[in-house]
C-alpha positions in Angstrom: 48.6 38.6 11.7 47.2 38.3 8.0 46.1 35.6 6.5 47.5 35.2 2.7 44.8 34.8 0.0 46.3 31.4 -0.9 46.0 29.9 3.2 42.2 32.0 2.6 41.3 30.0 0.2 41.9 26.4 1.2 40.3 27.1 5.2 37.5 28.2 2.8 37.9 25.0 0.6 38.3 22.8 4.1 35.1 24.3 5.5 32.7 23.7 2.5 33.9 20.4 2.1 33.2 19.5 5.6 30.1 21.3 5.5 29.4 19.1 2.6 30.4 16.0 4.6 28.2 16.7 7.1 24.9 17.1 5.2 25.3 13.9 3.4 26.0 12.5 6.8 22.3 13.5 8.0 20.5 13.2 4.9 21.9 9.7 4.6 21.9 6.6 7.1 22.2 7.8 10.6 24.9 5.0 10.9 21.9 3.5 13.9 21.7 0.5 11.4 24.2 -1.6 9.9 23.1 -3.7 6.7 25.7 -6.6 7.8 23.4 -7.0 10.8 20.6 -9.3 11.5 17.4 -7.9 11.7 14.1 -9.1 13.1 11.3 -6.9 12.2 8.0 -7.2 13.9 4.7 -4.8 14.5 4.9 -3.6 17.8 1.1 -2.1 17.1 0.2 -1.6 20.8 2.9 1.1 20.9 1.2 3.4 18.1 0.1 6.4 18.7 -1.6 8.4 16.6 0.6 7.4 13.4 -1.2 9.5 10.7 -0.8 8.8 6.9 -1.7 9.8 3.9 -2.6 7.1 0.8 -3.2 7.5 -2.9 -4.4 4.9 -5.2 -4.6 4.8 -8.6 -6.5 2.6 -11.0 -6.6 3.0 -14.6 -8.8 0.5 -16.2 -8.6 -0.2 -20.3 -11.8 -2.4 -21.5 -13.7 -2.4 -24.9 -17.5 -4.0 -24.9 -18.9 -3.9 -28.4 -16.1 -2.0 -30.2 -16.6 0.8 -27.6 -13.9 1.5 -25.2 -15.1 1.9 -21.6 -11.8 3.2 -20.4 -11.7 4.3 -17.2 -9.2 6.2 -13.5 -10.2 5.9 -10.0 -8.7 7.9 -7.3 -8.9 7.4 -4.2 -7.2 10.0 -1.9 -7.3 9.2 1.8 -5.5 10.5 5.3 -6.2 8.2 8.2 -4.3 7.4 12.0 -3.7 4.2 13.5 -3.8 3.9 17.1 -3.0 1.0 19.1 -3.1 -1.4 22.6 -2.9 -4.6 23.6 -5.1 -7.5 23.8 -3.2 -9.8 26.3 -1.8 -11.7 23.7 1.7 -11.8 23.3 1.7 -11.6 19.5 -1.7 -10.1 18.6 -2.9 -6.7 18.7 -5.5 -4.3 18.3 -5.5 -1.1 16.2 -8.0 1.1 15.8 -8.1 2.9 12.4 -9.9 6.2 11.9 -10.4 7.3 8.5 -9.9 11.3 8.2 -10.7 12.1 4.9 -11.2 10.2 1.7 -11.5 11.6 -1.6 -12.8 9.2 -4.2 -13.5 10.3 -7.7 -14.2 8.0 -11.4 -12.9 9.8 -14.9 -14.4 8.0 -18.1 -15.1 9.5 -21.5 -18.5 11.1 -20.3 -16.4 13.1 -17.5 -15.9 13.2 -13.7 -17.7 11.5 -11.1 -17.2 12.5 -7.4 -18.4 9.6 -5.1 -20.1 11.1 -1.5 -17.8 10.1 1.3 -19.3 12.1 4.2 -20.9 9.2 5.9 -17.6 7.4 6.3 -15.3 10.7 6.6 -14.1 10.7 10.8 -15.2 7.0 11.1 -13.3 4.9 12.9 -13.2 0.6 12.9 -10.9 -1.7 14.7 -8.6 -4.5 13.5 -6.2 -7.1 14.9 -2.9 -7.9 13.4 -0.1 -10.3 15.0 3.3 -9.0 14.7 4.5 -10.1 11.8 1.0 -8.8 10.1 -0.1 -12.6 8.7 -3.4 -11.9 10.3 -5.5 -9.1 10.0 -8.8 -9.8 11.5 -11.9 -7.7 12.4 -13.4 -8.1 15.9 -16.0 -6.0 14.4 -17.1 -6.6 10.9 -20.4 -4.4 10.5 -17.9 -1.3 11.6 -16.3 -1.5 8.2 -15.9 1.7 6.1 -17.9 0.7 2.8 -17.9 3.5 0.1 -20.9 2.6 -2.6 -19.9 3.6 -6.4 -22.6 2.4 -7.6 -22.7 -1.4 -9.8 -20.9 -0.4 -13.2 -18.5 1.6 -11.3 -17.6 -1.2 -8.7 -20.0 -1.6 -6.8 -19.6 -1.5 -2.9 -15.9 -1.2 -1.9 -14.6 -2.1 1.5 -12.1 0.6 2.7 -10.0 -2.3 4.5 -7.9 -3.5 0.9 -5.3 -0.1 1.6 -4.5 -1.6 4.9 -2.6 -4.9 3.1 -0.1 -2.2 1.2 0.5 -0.5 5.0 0.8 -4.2 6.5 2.9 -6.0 4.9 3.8 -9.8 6.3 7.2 -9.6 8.0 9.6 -12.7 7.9 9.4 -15.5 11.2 13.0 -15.4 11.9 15.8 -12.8 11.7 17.0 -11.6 8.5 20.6 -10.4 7.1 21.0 -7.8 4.1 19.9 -9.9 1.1 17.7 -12.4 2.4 14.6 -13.2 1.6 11.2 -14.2 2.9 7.4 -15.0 1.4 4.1 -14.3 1.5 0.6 -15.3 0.2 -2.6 -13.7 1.2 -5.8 -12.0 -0.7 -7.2 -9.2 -1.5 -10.6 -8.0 -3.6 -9.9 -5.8 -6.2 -12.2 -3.6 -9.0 -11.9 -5.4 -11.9 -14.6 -3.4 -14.8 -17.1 -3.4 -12.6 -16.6 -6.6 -10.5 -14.5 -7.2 -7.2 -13.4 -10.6 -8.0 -10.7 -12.4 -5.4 -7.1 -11.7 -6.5 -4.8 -14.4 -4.5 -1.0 -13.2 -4.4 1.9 -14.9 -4.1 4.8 -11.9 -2.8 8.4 -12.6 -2.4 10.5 -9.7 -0.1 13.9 -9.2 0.1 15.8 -7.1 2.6 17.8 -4.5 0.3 19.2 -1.7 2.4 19.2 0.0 5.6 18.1 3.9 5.5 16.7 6.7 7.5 13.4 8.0 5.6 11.5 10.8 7.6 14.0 10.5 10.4 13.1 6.6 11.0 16.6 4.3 10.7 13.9 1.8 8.2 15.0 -1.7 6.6 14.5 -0.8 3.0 11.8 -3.4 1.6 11.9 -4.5 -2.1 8.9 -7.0 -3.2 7.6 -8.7 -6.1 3.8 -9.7 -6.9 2.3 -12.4 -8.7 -1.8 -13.4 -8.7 -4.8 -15.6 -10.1 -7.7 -13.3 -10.0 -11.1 -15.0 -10.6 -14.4 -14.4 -9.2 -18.4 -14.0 -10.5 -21.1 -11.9 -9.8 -24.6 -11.2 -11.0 -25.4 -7.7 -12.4 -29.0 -6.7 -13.1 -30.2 -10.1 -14.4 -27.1 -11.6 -15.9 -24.2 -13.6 -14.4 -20.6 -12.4 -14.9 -17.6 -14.1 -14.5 -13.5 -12.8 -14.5 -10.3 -15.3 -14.6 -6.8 -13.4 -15.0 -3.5 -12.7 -13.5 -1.7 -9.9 -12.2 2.1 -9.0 -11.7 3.7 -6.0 -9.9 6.5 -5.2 -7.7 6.5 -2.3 -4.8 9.6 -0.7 -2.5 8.9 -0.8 1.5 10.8 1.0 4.5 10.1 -0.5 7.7 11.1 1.8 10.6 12.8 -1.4 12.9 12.9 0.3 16.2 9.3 1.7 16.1 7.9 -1.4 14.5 5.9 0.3 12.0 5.9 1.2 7.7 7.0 4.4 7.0 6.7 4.5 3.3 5.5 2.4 0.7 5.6 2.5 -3.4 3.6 0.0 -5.8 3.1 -0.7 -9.4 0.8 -3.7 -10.4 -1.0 -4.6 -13.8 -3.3 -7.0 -14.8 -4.5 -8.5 -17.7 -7.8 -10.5 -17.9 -11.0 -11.6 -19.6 -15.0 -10.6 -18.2 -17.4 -12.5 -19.9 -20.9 -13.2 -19.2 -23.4 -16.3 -19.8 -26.9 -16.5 -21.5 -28.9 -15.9 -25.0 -26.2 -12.5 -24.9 -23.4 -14.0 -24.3 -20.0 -11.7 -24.5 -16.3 -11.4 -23.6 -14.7 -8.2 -22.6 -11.0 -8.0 -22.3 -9.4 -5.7 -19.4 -5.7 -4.3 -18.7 -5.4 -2.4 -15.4 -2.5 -0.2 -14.0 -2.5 0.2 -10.4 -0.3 2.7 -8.4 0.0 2.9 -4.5 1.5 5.5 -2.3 1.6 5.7 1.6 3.7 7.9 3.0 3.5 8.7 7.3 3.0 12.5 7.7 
């Protein structure tokens, strides 16, 4: 029997629409998680595997010393893998991070400096983190990845500051769509061409549930506030930075796994470097920072 042109066109209607139905289905929360649901995530580190991720950072620094600006972008472009085992304690354990590839570069008004990362490229060094990531300890300090800039670009920077954006602390007790938790910890951060002590008060809230790279993830959103301050000596005179820093960053936690699958932050800072003696000066600095990890 034929089928009339009109009865044609709405099976044809019927099937795109439920072909549309079921793309947005996959594309969009596997329906695994419900946001009405309590949730209690924690690091289940010992069960990684070779997680492999890639990172960018980006800092723009604006500074003017003398009526010259000494503007200034860093990348930093790294893959790495986390692998992981247990310690015998219940809540701590070890993971071993080996970095693959780093690509570090400087941009100022005199042009493009490449940094030399083939002593650390393939390295590996180990940490310890509980499960809810409030410590991250080093059972090995000397193994740390250190990349030397030189002293006006930074100075020597310790590899281990990306980890805190890939570990961030995880609330004590469940948590429902909504909810809150806090966090305070430190970091070192390149401010001109010091790493002065930034210490950051975060507050996270539980948002969403979604599926991101095929992980069912709680979806993360956080907000950042800091005193930076620290001092250093640079070829014969004594430097000192006091400011503050604000920023806010998006999460996905995959719960089941027990790992970050994706992370997005924005920071600035505002402060003032200013050195003592006969030459006494103060320079004022801005910085933008941007963050990406994503697991590949």
């Amino acid at each position: 029997m034929k089928m009339k042109k009109s009865c044609k066109r709405d099976f044809i209607a019927v099937g795109v629409f439920v072909g549309m139905l079921v793309l947005v289905t996959a594309c969009g929360n596997t329906g695994k998680l419900d946001s009405n649901k309590e949730y209690k995530p924690e690091y289940r580190s010992y069960e990684f595997n070779d997680l492999n991720y890639k990172a960018v950072y980006n800092l723009k620094t604006f500074m003017e010393m003398q009526g010259q600006p000494m503007n200034a972008e860093r990348f930093f472009d790294f893959t790495y893998a986390l692998s992981g085992k247990e310690t015998g304690s219940e809540n701590d354990h070890l993971v071993s991070i080996t970095l693959e590839n780093l690509d570090a570069k400087m941009i100022t008004a005199l042009g493009q400096q490449k940094f030399d990362t083939r002593h650390i490229n393939g390295k590996s060094f180990e940490m310890i983190i509980s499960a809810v990531g409030s410590k991250l300890s080093y059972p090995h300090p000397d193994q740390l990845l250190r990349l030397d800039m030189g002293a006006m670009a930074g100075g020597v920077l310790n590899l281990e500051f990306i980890l805190k954006y890939n570990f961030p602390g995880l609330p004590d007790t469940p948590l429902k769509d909504g909810e809150t938790w806090t966090e305070t910890f430190q970091r070192t951060q390149i401010e001109g061409s010091l790493q002065p002590l930034v210490n950051i008060n975060a507050v996270h809230q539980f948002v969403d549930v979604e599926n991101v790279d095929g992980y069912d993830c709680l979806k993360v959103e956080s907000t950042y506030k800091a005193e930076i301050e620290g001092s250093e000596e640079q070829m014969g005179t004594n430097w000192t930075y006091i400011g503050k820093l604000e920023g806010s960053s998006t999460w996905f936690f995959a719960i089941q796994e027990g790992f970050v699958v994706k992370v997005s932050s924005k920071e600035k800072s505002k402060g003032i470097m200013k050195s003592t003696g006969d030459n006494s000066m103060e320079v004022p600095i801005q910085q933008e920072i941007s963050v990406d990890i994503n697991i590949r």
